[in-house]
N, C-alpha and C positions, 0 to 999 in steps of 0.2 A: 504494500500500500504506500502510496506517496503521501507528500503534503498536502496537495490540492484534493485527494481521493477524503483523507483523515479530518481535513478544513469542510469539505459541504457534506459530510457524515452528520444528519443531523441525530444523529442518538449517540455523538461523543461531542460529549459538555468541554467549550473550551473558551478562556478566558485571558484576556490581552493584559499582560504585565509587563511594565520598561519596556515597552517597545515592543516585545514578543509574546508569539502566541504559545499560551500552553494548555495542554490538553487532558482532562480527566484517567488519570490510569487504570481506574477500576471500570470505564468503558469501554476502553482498547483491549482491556485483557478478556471481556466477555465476547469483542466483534472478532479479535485474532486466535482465539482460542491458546493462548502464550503464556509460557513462563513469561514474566515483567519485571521478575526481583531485582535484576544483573542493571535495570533502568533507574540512571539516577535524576531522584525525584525532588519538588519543592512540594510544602504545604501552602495553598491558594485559597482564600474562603470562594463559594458557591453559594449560591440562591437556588437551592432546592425545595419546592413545594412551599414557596414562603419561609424558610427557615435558611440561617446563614450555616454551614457547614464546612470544616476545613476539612481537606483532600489532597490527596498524591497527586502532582500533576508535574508532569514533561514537555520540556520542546521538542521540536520534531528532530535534532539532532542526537541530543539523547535518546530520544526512542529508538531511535535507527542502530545507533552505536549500543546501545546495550540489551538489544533484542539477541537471546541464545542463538548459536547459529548449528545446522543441523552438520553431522558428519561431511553430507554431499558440500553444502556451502563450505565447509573448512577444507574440502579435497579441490573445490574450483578456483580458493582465496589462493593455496596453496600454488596451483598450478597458475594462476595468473602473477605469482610472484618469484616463479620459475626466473631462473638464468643459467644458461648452461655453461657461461664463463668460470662462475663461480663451482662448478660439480667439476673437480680435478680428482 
């Protein structure tokens, strides 16, 4: 999922802080179906149901970089960080 895909998601609550947008983590984790621990987080208040509520929230850089990555991604990061210079 990109930024623009995560941004018109309307059922992930996300709220503009210094400039930047950050995003509810416990909705990302229900729409990606993801481990999200490894994602480092701020606490943000929310206006839910009339009620102010602090919450785990991320920027999209963060989500990105600390989203777990699966065997296959760590064999493709791998091979695109390939140089055969260096294999003597």
């Amino acid at each position: 999922m990109n930024k623009e895909e995560i941004f018109n998601r309307a059922e992930i609550r996300k709220i503009e802080f210094d400039g930047e947008w950050y995003f509810r983590l416990s909705d990302l984790k229900d729409i990606l179906n993801e481990d999200l621990s490894e994602v480092k987080t701020i606490v943000l208040p929310f206006m839910i149901d009339g009620e102010r509520i602090n919450t785990e929230c991320a920027d999209y850089e963060s989500i990105k970089n600390g989203r777990k990555k699966t065997d296959f991604d760590k064999k493709i990061i791998q091979a695109l960080n390939f140089k055969p210079e260096r294999k003597k």
